[in-house]
N, C-alpha and C positions, 0 to 999 in steps of 0.2 A: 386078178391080183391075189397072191400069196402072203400068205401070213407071216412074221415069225415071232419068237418070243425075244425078251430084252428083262433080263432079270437085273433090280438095283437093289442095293442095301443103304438104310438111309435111318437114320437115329430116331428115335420114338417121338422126338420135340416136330422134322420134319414130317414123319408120318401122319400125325396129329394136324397139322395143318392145314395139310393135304386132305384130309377126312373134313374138317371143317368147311372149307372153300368147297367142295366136293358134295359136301349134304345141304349148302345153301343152294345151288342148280340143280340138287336134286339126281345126281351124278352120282356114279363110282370114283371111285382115286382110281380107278385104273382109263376109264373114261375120260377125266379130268385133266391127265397128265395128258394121254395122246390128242385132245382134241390144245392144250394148250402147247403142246410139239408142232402140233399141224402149224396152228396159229402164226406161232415166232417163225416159222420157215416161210410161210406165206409172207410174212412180213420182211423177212431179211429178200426175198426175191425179190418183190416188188418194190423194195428200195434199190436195189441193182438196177432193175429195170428203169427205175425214174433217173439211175446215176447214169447210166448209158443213153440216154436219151438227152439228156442234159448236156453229154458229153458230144454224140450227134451233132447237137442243133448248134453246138458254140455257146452253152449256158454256162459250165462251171468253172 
């Protein structure tokens, strides 16, 4: 698997934040963003997945 870059610009107040959250797991802000990108897309699947199964079985 390949890498790529993703460059953002983002105001000092959220940078800071970002740094905050970031130094309490002991993390980078650049670590902290991607593993919480991963996270929300894991979760946006796997709520598809339970909707489609739902929708399968005659639940929703």
């Amino acid at each position: 698997m390949g890498t790529s870059v993703l460059s953002l610009r983002m105001d000092h107040v959220l940078l800071e934040r970002l740094r905050h959250h970031a130094a309490k797991r002991g993390m980078s802000v650049q670590d902290y963003v991607v593993r919480t990108l991963i996270r929300t897309d894991f979760d946006e699947r796997f709520q598809s997945a339970v909707e489609e199964t739902e929708k399968f079985y005659g639940l929703a």
